[in-house]
N, C-alpha and C positions, 0 to 999 in steps of 0.2 A: 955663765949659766949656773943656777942653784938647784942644786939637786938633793933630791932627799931617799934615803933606803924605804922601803915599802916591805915587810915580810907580808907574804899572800899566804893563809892558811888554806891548802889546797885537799887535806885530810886529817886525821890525828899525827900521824907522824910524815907527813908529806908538807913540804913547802916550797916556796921560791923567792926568791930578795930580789925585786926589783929596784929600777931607780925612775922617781918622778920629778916634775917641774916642781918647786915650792913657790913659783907663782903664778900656778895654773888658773887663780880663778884673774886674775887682771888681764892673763892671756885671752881669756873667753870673752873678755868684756871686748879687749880690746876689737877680736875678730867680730863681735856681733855689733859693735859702732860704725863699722865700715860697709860697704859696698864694694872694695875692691876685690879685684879676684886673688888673692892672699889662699895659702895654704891654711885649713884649718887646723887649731890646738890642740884638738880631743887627743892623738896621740904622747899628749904630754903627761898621762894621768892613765892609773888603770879602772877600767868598767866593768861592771860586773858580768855581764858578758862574755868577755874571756875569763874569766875565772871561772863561769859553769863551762865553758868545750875546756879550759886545762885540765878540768874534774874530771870531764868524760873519755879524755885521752886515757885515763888508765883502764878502765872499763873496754876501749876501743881496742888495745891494743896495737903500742907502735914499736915496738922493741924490733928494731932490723929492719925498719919502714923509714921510706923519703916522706917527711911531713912538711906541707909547706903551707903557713901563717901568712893568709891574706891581710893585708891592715895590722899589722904585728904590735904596732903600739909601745907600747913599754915591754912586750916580750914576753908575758904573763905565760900563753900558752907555748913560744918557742924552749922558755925555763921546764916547762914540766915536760914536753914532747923530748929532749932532751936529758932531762933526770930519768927518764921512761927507757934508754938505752935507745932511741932513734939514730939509725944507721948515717942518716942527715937532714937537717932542721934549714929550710930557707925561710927568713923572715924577709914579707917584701911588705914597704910603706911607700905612701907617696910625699911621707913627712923625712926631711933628711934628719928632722933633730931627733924625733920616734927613734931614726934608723938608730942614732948616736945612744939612746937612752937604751934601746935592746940591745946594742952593741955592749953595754958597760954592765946589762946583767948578765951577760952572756960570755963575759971574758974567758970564764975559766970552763969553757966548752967548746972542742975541736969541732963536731959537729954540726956549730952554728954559723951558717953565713946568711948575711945581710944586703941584699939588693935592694933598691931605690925602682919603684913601680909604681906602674898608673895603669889602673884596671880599664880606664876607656883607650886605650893604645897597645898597653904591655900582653903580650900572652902568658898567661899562667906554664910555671915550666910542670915537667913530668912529676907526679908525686904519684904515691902511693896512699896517703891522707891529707885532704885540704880543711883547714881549719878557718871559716869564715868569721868572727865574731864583732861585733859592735860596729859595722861597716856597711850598713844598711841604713845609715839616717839623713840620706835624700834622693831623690827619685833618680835622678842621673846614677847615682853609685850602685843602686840598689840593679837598674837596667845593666849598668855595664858586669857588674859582675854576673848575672846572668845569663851575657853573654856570652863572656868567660868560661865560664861552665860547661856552655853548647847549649843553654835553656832555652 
């Protein structure tokens, strides 16, 4: 797997180094050729979407808060929910490779653990702040995490 550093500007003096696919767009293509039930790529890549809730995590205030990162992705908002002094950061994907790429910016944070979830089966564990972003783009996802919820 190729991986490339991503610095995310999160503020003037606020950031995170993620790591992404560098061949996220042939991944895309790939998944949108087929019809199989294949796991989709998008967590191979950060959206802009989590980059605005990583923003607003400071704002929200998590310092000493369970935060847990629905759809975690490359880790965008688990990096700053954890530079924020979160007491502990669950990142849950339904992508094992996502899990691996938030795993690798996340190394050097005790804070950060990484489950393997599926919003139409998994229950969301206890937190104190849930961070939803870019996880909303199909109808099935969009239901089950409102489930999730209790909506």
């Amino acid at each position: 797997q190729h991986l490339r550093p991503r610095t995310v500007q999160l503020d003037t003096d606020w950031h995170a180094t993620i790591y992404e696919r560098d061949d996220i767009a042939a991944s895309v293509e790939a998944w949108m050729a087929t019809d199989d039930n294949v796991v989709d790529p998008f967590g191979g890549v950060a959206w802009p979407g989590a980059v605005v809730a990583a923003r607003k995590l400071r704002n929200h205030g998590v310092a000493g808060k369970v935060v847990c990162c629905l759809g975690c992705g490359t880790g965008v908002e688990v990096l700053a929910a954890a530079s924020l002094n979160a007491s502990r950061v669950i990142a849950l994907d339904y992508s094992d490779e996502a899990l691996e790429l938030c795993e690798k910016g996340a190394e050097n944070y005790t804070c950060v653990e990484t489950c393997h979830f599926d919003v139409r089966r998994d229950t969301i564990p206890a937190c104190d702040v849930l961070v939803a972003a870019d996880v909303f783009y199909s109808k099935d996802l969009s239901i089950a995490c409102g489930r999730g919820c209790g909506a």
